[in-house]
C-alpha positions as CSV (number, residue, x, y, z in Angstrom):
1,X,29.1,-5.2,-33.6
2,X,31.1,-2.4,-31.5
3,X,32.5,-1.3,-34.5
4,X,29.3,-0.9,-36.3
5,X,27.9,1.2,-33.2
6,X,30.8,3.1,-33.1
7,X,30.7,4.2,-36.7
8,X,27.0,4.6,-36.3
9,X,27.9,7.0,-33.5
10,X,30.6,8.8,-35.6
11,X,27.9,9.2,-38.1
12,X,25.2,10.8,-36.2
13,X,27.5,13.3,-34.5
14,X,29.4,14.6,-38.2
15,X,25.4,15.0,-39.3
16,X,24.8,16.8,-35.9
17,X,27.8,19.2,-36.6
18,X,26.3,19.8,-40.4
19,X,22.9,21.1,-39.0
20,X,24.8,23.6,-36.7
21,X,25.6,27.0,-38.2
22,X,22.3,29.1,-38.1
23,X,22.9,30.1,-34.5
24,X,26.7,31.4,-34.7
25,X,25.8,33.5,-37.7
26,X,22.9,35.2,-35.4
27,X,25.6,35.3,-32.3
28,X,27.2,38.0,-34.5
29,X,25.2,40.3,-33.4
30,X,26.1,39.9,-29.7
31,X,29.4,40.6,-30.2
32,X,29.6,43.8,-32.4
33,X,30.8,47.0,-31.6
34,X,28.1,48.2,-30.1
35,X,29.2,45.7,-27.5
36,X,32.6,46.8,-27.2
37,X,31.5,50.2,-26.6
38,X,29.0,49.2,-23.9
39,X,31.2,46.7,-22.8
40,X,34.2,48.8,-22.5
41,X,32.2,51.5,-20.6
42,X,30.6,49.3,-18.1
43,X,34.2,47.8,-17.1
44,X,36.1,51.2,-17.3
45,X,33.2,53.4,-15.6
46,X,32.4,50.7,-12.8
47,X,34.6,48.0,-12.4
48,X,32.6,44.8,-12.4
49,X,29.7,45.7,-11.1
50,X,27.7,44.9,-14.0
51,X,28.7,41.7,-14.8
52,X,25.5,39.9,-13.4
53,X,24.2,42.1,-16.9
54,X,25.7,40.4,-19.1
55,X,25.5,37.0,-18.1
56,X,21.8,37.6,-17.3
57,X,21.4,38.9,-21.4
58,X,23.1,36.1,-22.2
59,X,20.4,33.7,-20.3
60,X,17.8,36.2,-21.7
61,X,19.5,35.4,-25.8
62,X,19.8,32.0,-25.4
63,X,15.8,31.5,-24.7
64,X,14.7,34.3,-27.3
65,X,17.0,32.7,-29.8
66,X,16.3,29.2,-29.7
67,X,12.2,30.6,-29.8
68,X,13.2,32.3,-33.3
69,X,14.8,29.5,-34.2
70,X,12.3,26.9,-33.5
71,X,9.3,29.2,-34.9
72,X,11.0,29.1,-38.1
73,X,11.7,25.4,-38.2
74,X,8.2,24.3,-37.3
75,X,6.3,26.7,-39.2
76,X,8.3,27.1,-42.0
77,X,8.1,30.7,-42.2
78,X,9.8,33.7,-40.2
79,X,8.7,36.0,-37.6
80,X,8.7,39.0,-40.0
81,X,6.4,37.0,-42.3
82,X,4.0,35.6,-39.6
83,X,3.3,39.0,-38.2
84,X,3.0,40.1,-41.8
85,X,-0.1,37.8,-42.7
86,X,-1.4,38.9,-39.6
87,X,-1.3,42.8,-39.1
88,X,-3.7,45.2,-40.9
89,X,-2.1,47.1,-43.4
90,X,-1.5,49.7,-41.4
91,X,-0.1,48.6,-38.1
92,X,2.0,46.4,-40.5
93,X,3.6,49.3,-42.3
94,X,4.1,50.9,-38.6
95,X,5.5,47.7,-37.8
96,X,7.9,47.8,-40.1
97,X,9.0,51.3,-39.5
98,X,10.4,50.7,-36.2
99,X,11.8,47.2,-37.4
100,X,13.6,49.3,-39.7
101,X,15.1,52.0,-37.5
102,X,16.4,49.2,-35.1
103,X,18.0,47.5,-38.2
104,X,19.3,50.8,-39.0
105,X,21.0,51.9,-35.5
106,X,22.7,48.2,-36.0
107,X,24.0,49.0,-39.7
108,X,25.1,52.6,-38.2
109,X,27.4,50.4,-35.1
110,X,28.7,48.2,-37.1
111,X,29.6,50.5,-39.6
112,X,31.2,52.9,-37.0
113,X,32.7,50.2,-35.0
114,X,34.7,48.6,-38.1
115,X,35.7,52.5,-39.3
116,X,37.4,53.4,-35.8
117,X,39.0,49.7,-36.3
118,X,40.8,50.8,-39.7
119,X,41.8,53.7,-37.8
120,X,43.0,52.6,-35.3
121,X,45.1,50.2,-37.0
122,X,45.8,51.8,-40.5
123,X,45.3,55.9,-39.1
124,X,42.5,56.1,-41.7
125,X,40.1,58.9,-41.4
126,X,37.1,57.7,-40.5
127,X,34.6,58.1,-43.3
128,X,37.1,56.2,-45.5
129,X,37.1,53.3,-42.9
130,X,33.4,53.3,-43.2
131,X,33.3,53.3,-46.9
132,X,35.9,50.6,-46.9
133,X,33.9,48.3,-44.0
134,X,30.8,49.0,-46.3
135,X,32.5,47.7,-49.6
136,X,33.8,44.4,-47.8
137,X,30.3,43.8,-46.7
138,X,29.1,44.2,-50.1
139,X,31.6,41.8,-50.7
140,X,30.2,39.3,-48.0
141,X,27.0,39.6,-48.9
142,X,27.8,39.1,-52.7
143,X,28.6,34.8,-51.7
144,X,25.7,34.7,-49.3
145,X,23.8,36.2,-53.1
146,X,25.3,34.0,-55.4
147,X,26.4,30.7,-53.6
148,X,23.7,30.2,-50.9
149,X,23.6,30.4,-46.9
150,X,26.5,27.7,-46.0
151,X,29.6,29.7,-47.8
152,X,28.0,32.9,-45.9
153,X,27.7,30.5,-42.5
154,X,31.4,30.0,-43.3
155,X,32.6,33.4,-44.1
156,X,30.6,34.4,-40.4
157,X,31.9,31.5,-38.4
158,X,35.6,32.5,-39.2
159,X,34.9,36.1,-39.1
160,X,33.4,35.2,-35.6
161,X,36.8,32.9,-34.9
162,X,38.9,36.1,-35.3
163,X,36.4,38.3,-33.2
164,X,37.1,35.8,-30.2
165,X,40.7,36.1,-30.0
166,X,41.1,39.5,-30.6
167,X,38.5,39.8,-27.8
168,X,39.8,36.9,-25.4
169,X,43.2,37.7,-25.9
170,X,43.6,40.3,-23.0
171,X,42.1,38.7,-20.9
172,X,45.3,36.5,-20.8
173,X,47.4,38.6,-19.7
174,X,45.5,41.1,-17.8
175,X,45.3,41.3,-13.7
176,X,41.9,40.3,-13.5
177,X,40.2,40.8,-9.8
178,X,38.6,37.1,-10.1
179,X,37.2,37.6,-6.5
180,X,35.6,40.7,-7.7
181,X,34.4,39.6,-11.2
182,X,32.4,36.6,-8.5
183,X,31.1,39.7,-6.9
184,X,29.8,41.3,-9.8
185,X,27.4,38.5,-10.0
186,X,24.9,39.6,-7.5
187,X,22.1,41.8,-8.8
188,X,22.7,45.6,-8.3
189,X,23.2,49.4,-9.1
190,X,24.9,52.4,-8.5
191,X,22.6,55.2,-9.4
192,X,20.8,56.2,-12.6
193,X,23.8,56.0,-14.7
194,X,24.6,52.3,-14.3
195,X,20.7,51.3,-15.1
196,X,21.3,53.3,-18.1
197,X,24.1,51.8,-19.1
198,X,22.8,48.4,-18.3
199,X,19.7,49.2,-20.7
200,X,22.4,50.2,-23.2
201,X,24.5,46.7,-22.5
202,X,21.3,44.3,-22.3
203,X,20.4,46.4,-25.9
204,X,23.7,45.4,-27.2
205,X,23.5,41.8,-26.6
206,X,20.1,41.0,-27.1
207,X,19.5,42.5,-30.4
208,X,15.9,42.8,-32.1
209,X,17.3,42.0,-35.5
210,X,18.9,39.1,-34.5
211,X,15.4,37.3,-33.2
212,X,13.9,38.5,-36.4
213,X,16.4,36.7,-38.5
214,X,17.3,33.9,-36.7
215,X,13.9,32.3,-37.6
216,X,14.2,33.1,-41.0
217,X,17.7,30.8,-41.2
218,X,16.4,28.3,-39.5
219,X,14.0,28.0,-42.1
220,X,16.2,28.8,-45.1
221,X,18.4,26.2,-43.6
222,X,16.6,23.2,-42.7
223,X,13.3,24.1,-44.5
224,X,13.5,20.8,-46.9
225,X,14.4,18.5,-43.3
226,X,11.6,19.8,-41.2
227,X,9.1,18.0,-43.4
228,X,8.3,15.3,-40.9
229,X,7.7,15.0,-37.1
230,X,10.9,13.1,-36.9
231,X,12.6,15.5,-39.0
232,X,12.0,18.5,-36.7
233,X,13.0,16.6,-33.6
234,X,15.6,16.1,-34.8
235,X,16.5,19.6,-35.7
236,X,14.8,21.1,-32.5
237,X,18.1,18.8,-30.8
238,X,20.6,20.1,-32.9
239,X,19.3,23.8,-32.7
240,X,19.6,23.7,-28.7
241,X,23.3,22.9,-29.0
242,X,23.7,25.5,-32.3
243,X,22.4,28.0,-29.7
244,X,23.9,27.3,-26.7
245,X,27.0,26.6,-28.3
246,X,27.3,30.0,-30.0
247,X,26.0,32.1,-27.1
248,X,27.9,30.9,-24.8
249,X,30.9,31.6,-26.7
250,X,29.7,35.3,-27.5
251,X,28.6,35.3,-23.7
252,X,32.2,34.6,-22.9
253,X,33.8,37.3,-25.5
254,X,31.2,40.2,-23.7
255,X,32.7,39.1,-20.4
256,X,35.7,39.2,-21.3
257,X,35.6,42.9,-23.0
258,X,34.0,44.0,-19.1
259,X,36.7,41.9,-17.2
260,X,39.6,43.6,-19.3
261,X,38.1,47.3,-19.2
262,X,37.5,46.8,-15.6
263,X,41.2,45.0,-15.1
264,X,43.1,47.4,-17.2
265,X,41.2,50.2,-17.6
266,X,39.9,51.9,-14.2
267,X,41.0,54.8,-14.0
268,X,43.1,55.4,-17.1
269,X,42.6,58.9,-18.7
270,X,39.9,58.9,-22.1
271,X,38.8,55.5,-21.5
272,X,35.6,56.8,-22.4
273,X,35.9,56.1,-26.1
274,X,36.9,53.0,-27.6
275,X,39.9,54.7,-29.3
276,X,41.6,56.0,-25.6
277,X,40.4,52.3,-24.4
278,X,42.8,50.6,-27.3
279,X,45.4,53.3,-26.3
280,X,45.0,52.5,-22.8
281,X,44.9,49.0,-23.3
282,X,48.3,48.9,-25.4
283,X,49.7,50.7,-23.1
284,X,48.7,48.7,-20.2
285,X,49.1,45.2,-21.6
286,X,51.6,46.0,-24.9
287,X,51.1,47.4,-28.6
288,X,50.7,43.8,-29.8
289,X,47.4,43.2,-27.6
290,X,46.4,46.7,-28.7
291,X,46.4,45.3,-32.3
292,X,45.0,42.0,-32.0
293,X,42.2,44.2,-30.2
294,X,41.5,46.2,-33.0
295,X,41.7,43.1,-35.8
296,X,39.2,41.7,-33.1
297,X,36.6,45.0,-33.7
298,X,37.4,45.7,-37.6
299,X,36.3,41.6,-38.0
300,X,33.4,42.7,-35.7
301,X,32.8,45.3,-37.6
302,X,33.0,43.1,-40.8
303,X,30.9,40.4,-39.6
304,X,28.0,42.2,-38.2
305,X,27.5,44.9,-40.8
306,X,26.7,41.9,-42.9
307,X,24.3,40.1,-41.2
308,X,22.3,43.4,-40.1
309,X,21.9,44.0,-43.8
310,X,20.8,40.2,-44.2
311,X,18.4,40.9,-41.3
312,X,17.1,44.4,-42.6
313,X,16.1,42.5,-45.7
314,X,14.5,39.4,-43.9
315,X,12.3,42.6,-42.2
316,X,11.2,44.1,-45.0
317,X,10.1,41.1,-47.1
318,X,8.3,39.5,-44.5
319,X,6.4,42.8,-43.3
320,X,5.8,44.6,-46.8
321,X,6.4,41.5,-48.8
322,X,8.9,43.4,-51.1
323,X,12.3,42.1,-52.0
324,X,15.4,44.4,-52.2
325,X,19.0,43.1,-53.2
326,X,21.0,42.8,-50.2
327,X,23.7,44.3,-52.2
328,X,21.2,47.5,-53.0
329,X,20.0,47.6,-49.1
330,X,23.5,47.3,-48.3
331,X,24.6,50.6,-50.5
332,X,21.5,52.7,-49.4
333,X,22.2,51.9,-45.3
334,X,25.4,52.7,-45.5
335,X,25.0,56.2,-46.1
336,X,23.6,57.2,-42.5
337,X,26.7,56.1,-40.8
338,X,28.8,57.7,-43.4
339,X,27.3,61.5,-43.1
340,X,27.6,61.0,-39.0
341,X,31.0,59.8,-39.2
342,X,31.8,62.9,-41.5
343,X,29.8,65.2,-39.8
344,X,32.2,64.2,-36.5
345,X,30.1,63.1,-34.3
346,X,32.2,61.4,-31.6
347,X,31.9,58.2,-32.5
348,X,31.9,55.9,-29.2
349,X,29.2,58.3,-28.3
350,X,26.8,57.2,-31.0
351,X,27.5,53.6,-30.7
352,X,26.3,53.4,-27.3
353,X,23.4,55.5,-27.9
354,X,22.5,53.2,-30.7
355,X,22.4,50.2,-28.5
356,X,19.8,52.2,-26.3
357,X,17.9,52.4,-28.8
358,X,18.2,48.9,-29.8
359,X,17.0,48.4,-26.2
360,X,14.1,49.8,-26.9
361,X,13.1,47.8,-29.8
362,X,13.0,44.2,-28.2
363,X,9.8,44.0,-26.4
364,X,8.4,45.1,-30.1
365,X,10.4,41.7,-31.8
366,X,10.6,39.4,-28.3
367,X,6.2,39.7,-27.3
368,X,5.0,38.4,-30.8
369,X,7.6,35.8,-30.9
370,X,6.2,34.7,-27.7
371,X,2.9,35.0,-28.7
372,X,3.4,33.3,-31.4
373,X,5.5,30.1,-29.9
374,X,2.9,30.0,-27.5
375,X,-0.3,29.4,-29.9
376,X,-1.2,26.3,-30.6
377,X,-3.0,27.2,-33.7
378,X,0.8,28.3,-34.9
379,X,2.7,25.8,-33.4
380,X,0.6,22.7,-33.2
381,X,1.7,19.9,-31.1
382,X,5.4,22.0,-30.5
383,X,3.4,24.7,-28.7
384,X,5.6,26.5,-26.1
385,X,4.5,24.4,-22.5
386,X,2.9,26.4,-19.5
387,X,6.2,27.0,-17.7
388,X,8.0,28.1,-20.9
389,X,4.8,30.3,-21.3
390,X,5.6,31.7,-17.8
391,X,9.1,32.3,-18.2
392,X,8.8,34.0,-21.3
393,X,6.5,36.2,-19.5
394,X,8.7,37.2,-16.9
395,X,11.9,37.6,-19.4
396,X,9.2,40.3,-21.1
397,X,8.2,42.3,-18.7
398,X,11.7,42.8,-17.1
399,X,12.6,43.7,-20.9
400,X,10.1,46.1,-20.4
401,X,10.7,47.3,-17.0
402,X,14.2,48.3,-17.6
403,X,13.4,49.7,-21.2
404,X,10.4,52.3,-19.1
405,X,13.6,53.0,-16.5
406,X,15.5,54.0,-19.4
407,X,13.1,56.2,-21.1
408,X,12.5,58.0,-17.8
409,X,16.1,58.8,-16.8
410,X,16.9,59.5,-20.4
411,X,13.8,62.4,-20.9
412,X,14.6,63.5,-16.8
413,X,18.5,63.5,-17.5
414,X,17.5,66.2,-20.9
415,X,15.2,67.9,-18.6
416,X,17.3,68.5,-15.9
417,X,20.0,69.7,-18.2
């Protein structure tokens, strides 16, 4: 009889481990190079006084995230394709214009981020690197095309494998302050730099595209198991653990980029730029760090480019219900990041600017996601309860709070220059 519950046991936890995967494909986009620039800043710039940032975006992902998730699996549908059947024509196609650009700044970080990787490693210029980081998504994308989400899940989970050590790795053997890091847990600024930089880190992490397409892999996922009440408890279970399970490790790999800058990097020269933080950083901790740094970006780089793409396309079918090839989108995104990288803009520069502007994009993806798990005419019997109603709520408007602080010191920093 033991045996028989034990096997029983066995059984149930190797079909929980099959219904993870959604969640860690999504966490790529908290740990992509617009992370490490933001990331790299915050620790160089200030030491660790944003730390209670990060692990507060990470608190802020991990409720968003399993919302996306768990729309998709009870409706059946995504958030791009709900608000679709429900805006006017118009408002849709405005919709969908600023779902774009967001998808667009991510394709233009990741893109970046993977092209200062090859050159860091491999002294390639860096519009080559960004041709060659566009190719290999192309490549990417091509199994998620022709052999279905799971290969993809795989190809992302080891991507996202490589991304954590190269990230974690310093940590290791770095002289973190672990007093200090403790400090940087209490709630605080230092002047209108650090609240922008905090918009551009909480941008970073929780990333609009990411809560638009989680809900569409839930769905393409487990769309044929949430058929029954039983069904979709079931999965509503194993989708808590996917997410907190995957956040909590990309959680760990942001901290870890802040702890290292802020160990390793204060006060080194040009550790304003992710290339003079991977010099500093090699020549702080040794070249062989430096490089497992860099595979750590160029996989970030790798990763995320593909699963923006996979997210710009879940955008624009759901919201103008037209259907591009991800290998088309792919081609046609890839040429912003290109001209900028050739053009010479400085290239650190543009990826944290980019996760500002990400910042500004998530009240537009995070309020109809909690409008929508929040109606009972969507939702049913899985309605969000009163308290997650109020929590959501509160998550919002601080969103929005710090995204008005932003916009204010941005347009008085121009206007004072």
């Amino acid at each position: 009889m033991a045996v028989a519950v034990e096997h029983h046991k066995a059984g149930t936890r190797a079909r929980l481990l099959l219904l993870l995967g959604p969640a860690f494909v999504a966490a790529i986009a908290y740990v992509d190079p617009g992370n490490v620039a933001a990331n790299l800043t915050a620790g160089a710039r200030y030491g660790y006084l944003l730390v209670w940032v990060l692990v507060a975006a990470n608190a802020i992902a991990v409720f968003i995230q399993y919302q996306s998730a768990k729309l998709g699996i009870v409706t059946g549908s995504s958030l791009p394709e709900l608000l679709g059947s429900r805006l006017g024509t118009g408002t849709r196609r405005a919709f969908w214009v600023q779902a774009e650009l967001v998808a667009a700044a991510t394709d233009l970080a990741e893109v970046i981020g993977g092209a200062i990787a090859l050159n860091l490693l491999f002294g390639l210029p860096l519009p080559v690197g960004g041709l060659i980081v566009g190719l290999v998504a192309i490549g990417i994308l091509a199994i998620q095309s022709r052999r279905g989400q799971r290969p993809f899940e795989m190809v992302i989970l080891g991507l996202l494998g490589v991304i954590s050590i190269g990230f974690l790795a310093g940590l290791f053997v770095s002289p973190v302050d672990w007093r200090a890091a403790v400090g940087g847990l209490v709630p605080r600024f230092d002047g209108a730099p650090t609240v922008l930089l905090a918009a551009s880190m909480l941008g970073a992490t929780v990333m609009p595209h990411a809560i638009y397409l989680h809900s569409a892999l839930s769905r393409d996922r487990h769309g044929k198991a949430a058929t029954t009440p039983t069904g979709i408890n079931r999965l509503l279970r194993a989708t808590k653990i996917d997410v907190l399970a995957a956040l909590a490790l990309a959680g760990a790999v942001n901290i870890a980029m802040l702890l290292l800058a802020a160990a390793s990097l204060g006060g080194a020269s040009g550790t304003d730029t992710i290339a003079g933080a991977h010099a500093a950083i090699s020549e702080a901790l040794g070249p062989v760090i430096g490089v497992v740094f860099a595979v750590g970006l160029l996989a970030s780089g790798l990763a995320s480019t593909s699963v923006g793409s996979y997210a710009g396309a879940t955008i624009m079918a759901g919201l103008l219900k037209m259907r591009i090839p991800l290998l088309t989108r792919r081609v046609v995104t890839l040429i912003p990041a290109l001209v900028i990288l050739a053009v010479g803009v400085e290239p650190t520069w543009a990826l944290v600017i980019s996760q500002v502007f990400l910042s500004l994009g998530i009240p537009f993806a995070m309020i109809p996601l909690l409008r929508l798990t929040g109606s009972r005419a969507v939702m049913g019997d899985r309605v969000d309860g009163r308290w997650m109603r109020v929590l959501g709520f509160v998550i919002a408007t601080l969103v929005v709070v710090l995204n008005v602080a932003l916009v204010v010191l941005t347009v008085s920093g121009w206007a004072g220059g």
